[in-house]
N, C-alpha and C positions, 0 to 999 in steps of 0.2 A: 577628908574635909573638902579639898580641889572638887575632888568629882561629883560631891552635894551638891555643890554653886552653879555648877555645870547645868545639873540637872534643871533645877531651879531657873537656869535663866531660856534652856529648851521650852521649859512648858509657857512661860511666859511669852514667849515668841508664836509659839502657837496658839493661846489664846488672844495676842493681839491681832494675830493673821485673820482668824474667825471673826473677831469683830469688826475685822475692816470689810471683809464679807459681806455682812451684815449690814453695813453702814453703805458699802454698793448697793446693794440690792434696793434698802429702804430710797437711796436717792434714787432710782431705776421704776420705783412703782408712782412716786410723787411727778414724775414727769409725764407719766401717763393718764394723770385726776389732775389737768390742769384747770385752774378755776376759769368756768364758763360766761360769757360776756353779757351778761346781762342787757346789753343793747342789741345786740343779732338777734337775740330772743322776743324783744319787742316788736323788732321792725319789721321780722319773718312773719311774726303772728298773723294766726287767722282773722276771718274779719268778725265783727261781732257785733252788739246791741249797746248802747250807749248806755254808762251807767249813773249819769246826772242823774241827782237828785232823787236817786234808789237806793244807795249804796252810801256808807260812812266808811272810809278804809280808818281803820286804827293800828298806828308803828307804834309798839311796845318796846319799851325802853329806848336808853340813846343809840343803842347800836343797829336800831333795825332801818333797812330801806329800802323799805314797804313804798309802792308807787303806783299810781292809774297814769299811763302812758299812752302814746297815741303806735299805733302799728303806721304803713307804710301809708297805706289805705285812708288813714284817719280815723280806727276804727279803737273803742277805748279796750285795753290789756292791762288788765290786773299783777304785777306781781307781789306777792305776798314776802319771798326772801329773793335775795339773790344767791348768788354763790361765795356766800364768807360766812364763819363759822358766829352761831349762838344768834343770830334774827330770829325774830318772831313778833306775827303780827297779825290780823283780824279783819275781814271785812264784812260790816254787817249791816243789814238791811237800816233803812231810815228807820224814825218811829213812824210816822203815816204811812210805810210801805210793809206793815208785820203780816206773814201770813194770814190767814182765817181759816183755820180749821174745821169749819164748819161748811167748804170749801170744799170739792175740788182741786188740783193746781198739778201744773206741769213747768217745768224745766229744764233748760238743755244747756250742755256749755262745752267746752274744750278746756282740756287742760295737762298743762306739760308741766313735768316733772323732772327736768334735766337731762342731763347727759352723761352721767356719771355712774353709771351702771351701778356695779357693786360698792361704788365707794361712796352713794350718794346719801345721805341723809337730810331731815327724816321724814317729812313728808306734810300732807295737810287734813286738814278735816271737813266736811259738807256739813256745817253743823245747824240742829235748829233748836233755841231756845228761850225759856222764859228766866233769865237770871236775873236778880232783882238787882243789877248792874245795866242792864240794858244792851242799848249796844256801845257800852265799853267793857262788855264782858270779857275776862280770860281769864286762864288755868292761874293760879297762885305759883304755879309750879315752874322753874325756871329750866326746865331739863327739855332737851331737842324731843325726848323719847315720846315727853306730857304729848307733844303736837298741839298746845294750846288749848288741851281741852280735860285730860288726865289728871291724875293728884301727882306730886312728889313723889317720890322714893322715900320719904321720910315720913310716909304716913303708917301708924303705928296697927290699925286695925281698918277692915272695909269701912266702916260708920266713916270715919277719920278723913278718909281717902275721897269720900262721896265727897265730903264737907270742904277738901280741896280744891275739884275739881268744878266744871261748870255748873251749876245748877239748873235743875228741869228742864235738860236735855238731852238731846238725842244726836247721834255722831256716824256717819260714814269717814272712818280712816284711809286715807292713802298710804301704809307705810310703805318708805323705799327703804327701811335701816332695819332689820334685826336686831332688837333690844334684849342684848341675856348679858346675865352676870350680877354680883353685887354691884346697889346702886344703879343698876340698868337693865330691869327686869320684866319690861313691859310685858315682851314677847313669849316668855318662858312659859314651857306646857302650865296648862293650869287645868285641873279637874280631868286630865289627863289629853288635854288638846294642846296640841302646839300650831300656831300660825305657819304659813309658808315665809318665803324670806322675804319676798315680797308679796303685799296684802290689800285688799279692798273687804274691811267688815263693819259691820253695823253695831255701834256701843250706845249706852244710856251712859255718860261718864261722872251724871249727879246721883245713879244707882247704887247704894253699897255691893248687891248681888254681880255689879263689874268687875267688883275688885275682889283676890285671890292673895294675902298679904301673910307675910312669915317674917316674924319677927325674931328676932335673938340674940344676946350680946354680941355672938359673931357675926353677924349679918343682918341686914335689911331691905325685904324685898317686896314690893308690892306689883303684880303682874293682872294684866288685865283681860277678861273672860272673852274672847273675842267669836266665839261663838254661841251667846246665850242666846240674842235673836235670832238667829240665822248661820246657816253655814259659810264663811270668807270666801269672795275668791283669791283662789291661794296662786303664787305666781311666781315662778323660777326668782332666782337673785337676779337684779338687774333690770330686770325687765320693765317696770313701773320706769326709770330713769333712761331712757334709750334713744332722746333725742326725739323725739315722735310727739305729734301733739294726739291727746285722746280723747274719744269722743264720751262722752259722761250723762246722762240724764236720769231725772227723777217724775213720780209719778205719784200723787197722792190721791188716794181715794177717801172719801170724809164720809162714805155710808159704811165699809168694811172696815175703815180706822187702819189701813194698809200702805205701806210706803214701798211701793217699788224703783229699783236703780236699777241701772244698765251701763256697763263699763266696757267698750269697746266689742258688743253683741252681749256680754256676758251679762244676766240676770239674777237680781236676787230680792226675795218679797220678804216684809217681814211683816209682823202687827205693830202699831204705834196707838195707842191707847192716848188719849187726850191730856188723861190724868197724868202723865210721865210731866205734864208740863205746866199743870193747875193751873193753867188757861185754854181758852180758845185764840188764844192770840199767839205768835211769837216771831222773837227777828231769825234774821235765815242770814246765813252766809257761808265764810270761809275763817279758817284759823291756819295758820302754817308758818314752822318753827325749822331750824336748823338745831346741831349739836358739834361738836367736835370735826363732826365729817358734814358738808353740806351739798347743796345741788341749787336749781334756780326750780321756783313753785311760783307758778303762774297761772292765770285764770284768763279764758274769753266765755263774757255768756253770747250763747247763740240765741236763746228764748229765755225771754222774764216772763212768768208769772204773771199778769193781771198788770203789768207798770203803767196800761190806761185800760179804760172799761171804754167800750164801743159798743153800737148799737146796728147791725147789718138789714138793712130789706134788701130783694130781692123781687120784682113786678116784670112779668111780661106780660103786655098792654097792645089791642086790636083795637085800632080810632078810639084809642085812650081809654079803653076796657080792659080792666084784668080777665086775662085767660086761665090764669092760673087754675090748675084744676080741671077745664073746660075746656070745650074742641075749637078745635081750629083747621083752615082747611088748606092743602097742597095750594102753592103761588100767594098766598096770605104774605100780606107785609106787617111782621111783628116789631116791636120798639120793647127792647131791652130797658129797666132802669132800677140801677144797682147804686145804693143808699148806704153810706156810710155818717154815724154822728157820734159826737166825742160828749162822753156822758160825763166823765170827771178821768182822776187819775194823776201821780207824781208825774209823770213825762206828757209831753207835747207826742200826739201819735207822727213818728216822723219817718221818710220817703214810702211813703205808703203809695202800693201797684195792686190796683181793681182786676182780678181774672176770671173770666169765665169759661166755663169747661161745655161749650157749645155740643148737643145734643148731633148726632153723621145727619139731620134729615134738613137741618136748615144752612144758609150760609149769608155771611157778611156781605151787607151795602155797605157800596165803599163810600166815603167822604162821609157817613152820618154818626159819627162818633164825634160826642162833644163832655165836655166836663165843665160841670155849674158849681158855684161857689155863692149858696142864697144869700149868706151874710153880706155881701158886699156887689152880687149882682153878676159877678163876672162869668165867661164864656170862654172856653179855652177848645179848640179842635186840633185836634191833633192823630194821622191813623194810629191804628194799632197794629200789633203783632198777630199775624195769626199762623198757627202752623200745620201742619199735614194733617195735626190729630182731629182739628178745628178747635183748637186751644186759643180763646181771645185774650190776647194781655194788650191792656191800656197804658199808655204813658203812664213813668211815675208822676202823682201829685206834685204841680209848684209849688203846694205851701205845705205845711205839715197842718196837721187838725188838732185841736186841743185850746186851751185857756192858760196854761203855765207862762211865764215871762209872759205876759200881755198878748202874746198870739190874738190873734181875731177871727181865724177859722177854725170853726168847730164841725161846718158839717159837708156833706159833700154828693153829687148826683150825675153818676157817669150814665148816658143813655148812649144807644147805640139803635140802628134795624138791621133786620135779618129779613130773609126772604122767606119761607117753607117750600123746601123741592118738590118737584114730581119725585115718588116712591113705587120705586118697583116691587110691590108686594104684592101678597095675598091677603092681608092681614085689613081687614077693614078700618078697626082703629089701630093706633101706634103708639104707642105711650113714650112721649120725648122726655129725656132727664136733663138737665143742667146741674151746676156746680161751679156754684162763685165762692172769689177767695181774696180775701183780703190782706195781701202781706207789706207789711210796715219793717224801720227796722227793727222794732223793739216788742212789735207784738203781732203777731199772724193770725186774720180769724181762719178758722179751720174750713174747710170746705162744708158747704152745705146746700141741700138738695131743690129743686123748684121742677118744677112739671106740668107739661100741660098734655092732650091728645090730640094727635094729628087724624084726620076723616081719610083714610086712604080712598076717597072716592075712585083712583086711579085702578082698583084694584077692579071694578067695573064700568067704568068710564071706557069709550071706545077709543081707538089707537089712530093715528094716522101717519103716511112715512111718504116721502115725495122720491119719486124717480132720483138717480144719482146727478141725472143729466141738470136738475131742479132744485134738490134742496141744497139752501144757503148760496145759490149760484145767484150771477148776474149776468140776464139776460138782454144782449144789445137787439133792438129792432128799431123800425123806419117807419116814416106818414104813412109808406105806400102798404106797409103791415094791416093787412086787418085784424089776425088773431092771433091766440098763441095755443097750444096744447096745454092743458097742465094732467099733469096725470102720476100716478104711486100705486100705492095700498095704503088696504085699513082696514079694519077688526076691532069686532066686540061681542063681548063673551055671552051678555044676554042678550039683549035686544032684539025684535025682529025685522028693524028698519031702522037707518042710518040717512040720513041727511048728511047732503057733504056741503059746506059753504066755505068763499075764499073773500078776503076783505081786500079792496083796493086800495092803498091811500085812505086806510080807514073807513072806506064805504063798504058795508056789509053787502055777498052778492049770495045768491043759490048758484052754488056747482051741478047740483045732484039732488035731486029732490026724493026720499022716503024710498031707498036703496033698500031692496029685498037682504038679509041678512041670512047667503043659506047657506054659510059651513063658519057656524060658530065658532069664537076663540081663534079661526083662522085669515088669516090673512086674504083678503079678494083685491083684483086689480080694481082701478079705478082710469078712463083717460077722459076728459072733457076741452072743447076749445072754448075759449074765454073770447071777448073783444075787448079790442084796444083802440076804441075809439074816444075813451076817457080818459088816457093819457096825457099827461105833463110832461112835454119838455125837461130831461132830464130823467132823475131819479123817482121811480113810482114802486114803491112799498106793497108785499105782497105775499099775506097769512092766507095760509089755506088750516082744516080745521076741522074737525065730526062732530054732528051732536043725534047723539042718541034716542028714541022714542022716548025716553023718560027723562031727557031734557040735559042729561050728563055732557058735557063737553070734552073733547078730546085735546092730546097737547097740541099746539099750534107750530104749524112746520112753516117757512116762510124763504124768499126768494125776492130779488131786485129784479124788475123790468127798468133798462133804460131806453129811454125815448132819442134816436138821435136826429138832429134836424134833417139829415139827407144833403145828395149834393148829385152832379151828374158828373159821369168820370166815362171812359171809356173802359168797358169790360173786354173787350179782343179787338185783336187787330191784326191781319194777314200780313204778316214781314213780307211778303211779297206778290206781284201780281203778273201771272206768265202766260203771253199774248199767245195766239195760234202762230205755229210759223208761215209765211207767206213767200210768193217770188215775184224778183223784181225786176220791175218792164219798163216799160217806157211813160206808162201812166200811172196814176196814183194809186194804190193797190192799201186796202183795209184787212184791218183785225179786229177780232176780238177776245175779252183774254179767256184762258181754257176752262175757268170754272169760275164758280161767282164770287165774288171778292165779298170776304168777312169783316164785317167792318160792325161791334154793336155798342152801342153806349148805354149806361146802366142810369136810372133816374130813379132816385127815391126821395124826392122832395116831396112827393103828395102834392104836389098843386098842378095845374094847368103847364104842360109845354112850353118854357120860357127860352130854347137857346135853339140853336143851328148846326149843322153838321157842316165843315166848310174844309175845302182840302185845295192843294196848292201844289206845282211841280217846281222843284227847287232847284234839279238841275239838267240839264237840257242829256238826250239820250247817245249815250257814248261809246263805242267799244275800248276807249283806252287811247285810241289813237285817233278814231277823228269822229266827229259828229254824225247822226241820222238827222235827213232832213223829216221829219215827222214832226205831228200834230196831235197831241191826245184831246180827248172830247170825251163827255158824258153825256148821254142819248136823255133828255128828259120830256120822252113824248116827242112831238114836234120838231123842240127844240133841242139844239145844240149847244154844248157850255164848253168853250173852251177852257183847256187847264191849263196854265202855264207860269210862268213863278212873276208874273206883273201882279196877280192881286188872288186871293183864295176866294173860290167860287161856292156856291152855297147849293150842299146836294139833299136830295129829298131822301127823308125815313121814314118807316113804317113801325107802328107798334107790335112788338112779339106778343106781351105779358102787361103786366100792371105797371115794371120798371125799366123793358130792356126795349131799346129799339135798334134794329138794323139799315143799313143801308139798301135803299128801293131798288131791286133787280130781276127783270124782268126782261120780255123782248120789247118792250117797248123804254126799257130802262136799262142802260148800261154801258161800260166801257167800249171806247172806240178807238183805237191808233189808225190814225191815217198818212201812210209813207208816200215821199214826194218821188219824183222819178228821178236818177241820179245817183240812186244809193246803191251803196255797197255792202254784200253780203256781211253777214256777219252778228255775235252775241253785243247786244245794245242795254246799257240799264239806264236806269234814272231815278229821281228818287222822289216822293211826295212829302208831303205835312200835312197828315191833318190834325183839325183843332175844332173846340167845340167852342159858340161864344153863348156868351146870353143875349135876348132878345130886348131891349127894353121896352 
């Protein structure tokens, strides 16, 4: 009997040891699904579309807290649950804002789904319906698994189950939770399909043919068909929950009655028949519940649908002619003007940015970009952006466009000029594309096309190119200038005479008159002197240019002549002047110096001889140690001009050239040293000034 007890209280010791086991472990996994912050989650959020006056969010029941919040940005964030167990709750379109399925529509959003991998439940729905609840539509059904959109578990047959769930609708699922077991059976194969653990499928959840339901005293299970429209995408455990926000969008087409989504690239199309909905009408939004296990289910739309109707033109206009369509010609100054007006709509169109997708052949005048406001008059300039691709973005709009809360701007007219390039083609015409785009934050018009044809006249038009010495340079000359060279190439492909002309300051001249044209397509020299007798003071302007036998014109290559007033300076000057040597006697004994002394002054004033040449000896002739009795003189004819440092004597020039004059030297003209008797051998210097004055 001892050794019973014994036993007895062994095995009890070991099953309490296992259950403490167990009760480590379970605390060891809860520390790891700690509930996520539903504030980090807003503030982090991407940025989005504003959802005033689109959107009704409805929190079902007291437990849910369901929220439209602001991100960091100010951009509004939907979340449907947070992270605490059994939320649930609905956001659905306005009644003025129900689809039209007679319609077209697109939509885009983001949307995060937690961070709680495997342990996240259970997810949300993209649903769109006609339930004669409106938009306070939801599932009757209290269960996380419903996702706000399913029947109960307690529905006894498919008929039952439709009758639970939403009516005359239509559901893309997000589940993050695998629902198997009694009482939780959403997920469970049904017709021999079983969903992945995590899932993205397309239900009708008002269809009975959704439901797949087994009833029995021992159990009750209703599981849901999840691939009757379409194949799911199926998706590891975890992965829907991963802390990522994802990218989500839909696509309706109203002629094939087709609903295509796109979940993170991944696609799937399905049929959506109208009649699923016995209407043309329905609200659109989101449902999303929690269960037992939860996560944080959160919404940004990127793109709404239609939340305002606009109205886009598009006019390029030559002296306030649409070209549209029509030619236009290389150097054409074109005027851009791009039209935006707010037809109606739930939202105000708000920061709305004008962009045009500028065709490579023309480019931006700067400073001619303005934005009109006809309602109220106003003028707003401001540049724009433009960049490598020639992508023109305009300032965003100061006011937003629409009628909603009183606004008073509805419409709006951005113009702009462009120039049209020289094009180096062969192509006679050119067909230029553009593509403006209107993006607001709530609705984006899509790019669309406008065209006009460029005349590539350039393709036969003759060529002209100016020396390197010439083109774009600035050429300094003087009064006493009479002319200048201008000289290049030039070329043209048919013609058989070329005319060359060059414009002064705007006065058109003849270069070259009816230039024989004889090796076609090639390039021939060109050199002509021009006169510059028409010359301004200063800056004179200076296109040179071909025109053709058939009257085509070439580009214009061009060059600055300045004009400078001139002035008279001394161009050389002999550092020094070295006498004959002589010997010394008793009487006065002469020199002369051994070569002719260089002496020129430069005069480019252009006017009559106004100044003098005058030079001065400054210091008396020395070896170092004592003076030369000597006397220098300048022979002018006749006369004698003593030099000596009392006053500077004025000596006669002769003109070289148009500007330069030298000092008069001749045998009847020139330097004289005259040595006194007394003196002592020896090397003597001395030193002159000369100076040049003006005459008055």
């Amino acid at each position: 009997m001892k050794k019973k007890v014994n036993k007895n209280i062994h095995l009890f010791l070991q099953i309490f040891s296992i259950l403490g086991l167990v009760s480590l472990f379970l605390i060891f996994e809860i520390q790891e699904v700690r509930a996520e912050s539903v504030n980090d989650v807003i503030l982090n959020a991407p940025d989005g579309t504003s959802l005033a006056d689109a959107f009704n969010l409805m929190p079902v029941g007291s437990n849910s807290h369901a929220t439209i919040a602001k991100n960091k940005n100010g951009n509004d964030v939907c979340v449907l649950t947070d992270d605490n167990r059994d939320q649930r709750a609905a956001l659905w379109s306005a009644t003025n804002y129900q689809l039209d399925l007679n319609k077209d529509f697109d939509t885009k959003m983001k949307l995060y789904l937690g961070n709680k991998g495997r342990y996240a439940a259970d997810g949300i729905t993209f649903t769109l319906q006609n339930d004669p609840r409106g938009n306070n539509a939801f599932s009757s059904s209290t269960e996380g698994g419903a996702l706000g959109v399913y029947s109960s578990q307690e529905a006894r047959n498919s008929t039952e189950a439709a009758q639970e769930a939403l009516q005359n609708s239509f559901s893309i699922e997000f589940d993050t939770h695998q629902n198997e077991g009694k009482g939780n059976a959403y997920d469970e194969n049904s017709h021999n399909y079983k969903p992945g653990p995590n899932h993205i499928a397309a239900t009708m959840p008002g269809n009975p043919e959704t439901y797949d339901v087994y009833s029995s005293w021992l159990t009750q299970k209703v599981k849901v068909r999840h691939n009757l429209l379409t194949e799911p995408i199926n998706l590891p455990n975890g992965s829907l929950s991963n802390g990522q926000w994802h990218d989500f969008e839909v696509h309706y087409d109203h002629i094939t009655e087709q609903i295509t989504y796109v979940f993170d690239g991944q696609s799937r199309v399905c049929n959506l028949p109208r009649t699923v909905f016995s209407s043309d009408y329905v609200y659109w939004g989101f449902t999303g519940t929690t269960g037992d296990d939860s996560n944080v289910n959160a919404v940004v739309f990127s793109e709404l649908p239609k939340a305002v109707n606009v109205e886009t033109t598009t006019d390029v206009l030559k002296n306030n002619t649409s070209v549209i369509n029509k030619d236009v010609n290389m150097g054409d100054t074109l005027t851009y003007s791009l039209k935006a007006t707010y037809l109606g709509g739930i939202q105000n169109w708000t920061d709305v940015v004008g962009e045009e997708f500028l065709n490579p052949y023309v480019e931006y005048v700067p400073h001619t970009l303005a934005v009109k406001y006809p309602e109220t008059g106003t003028i707003t300039k401001e540049e724009p952006q433009i960049t490598p691709e020639n992508h023109l973005i305009a300032p965003e709009l100061t006011n937003d466009l629409g009628d909603v809360h009183e606004n008073k701007w509805t419409s709006v007219e951005i113009t702009f000029d462009v120039k049209v390039k020289n094009i180096d083609s062969n192509q006679k015409i050119i067909k230029a594309e553009d593509y403006t785009e209107f993006i607001g934050d709530n609705y984006t018009v899509r790019p669309y096309e406008t065209s006009y044809q460029i005349l590539n006249d350039e393709a036969l038009r003759p060529q002209i190119k100016l020396s390197d010495s010439l083109a774009n340079a600035s050429v300094s000359v003087f009064p006493t200038d009479q002319s200048l060279t201008i000289d290049g190439e030039w070329k043209d492909k048919d013609s058989n005479t070329v005319s060359l002309f060059y414009k002064l300051n705007g006065q058109e001249r003849v270069l070259q008159d009816n230039v024989s044209n004889t090796a076609k397509d090639s390039w021939l020299p060109f050199s002509q002197e021009i006169s510059l007798a028409d010359l301004n003071t200063g800056d004179n302007q200076v296109e040179v240019y071909a025109k053709d036998a058939e009257g085509q014109l070439s580009n214009h290559e061009s060059f600055k002549i300045i004009l400078n007033q001139g002035n008279v300076s001394f161009k050389s000057i002999d550092p020094e002047i070295q006498f004959k040597n002589m010997v010394i006697s008793g009487t006065t004994v002469y020199s002369s110096p051994q070569a002719t002394v260089g002496v020129v002054v430069e005069d480019t004033t252009g006017i009559p001889k106004d100044w003098q040449l005058k030079v001065k000896q400054t210091t008396s002739f020395s070896d170092g140690t004592r003076d030369l009795p000597a006397q220098l003189t300048y022979l002018n004819g006749e006369e004698k001009l003593s030099i000596n440092d009392s006053s500077a004597v004025v000596l006669p020039v002769v003109q070289n050239n148009a500007t330069d004059y030298s000092l008069q030297q001749d045998a009847n003209h020139q330097f004289q040293l005259a040595v006194s008797p007394g003196a002592y051998t020896g090397e003597y210097q001395s030193q002159l000034e000369w100076t040049i004055e003006r005459v008055p």
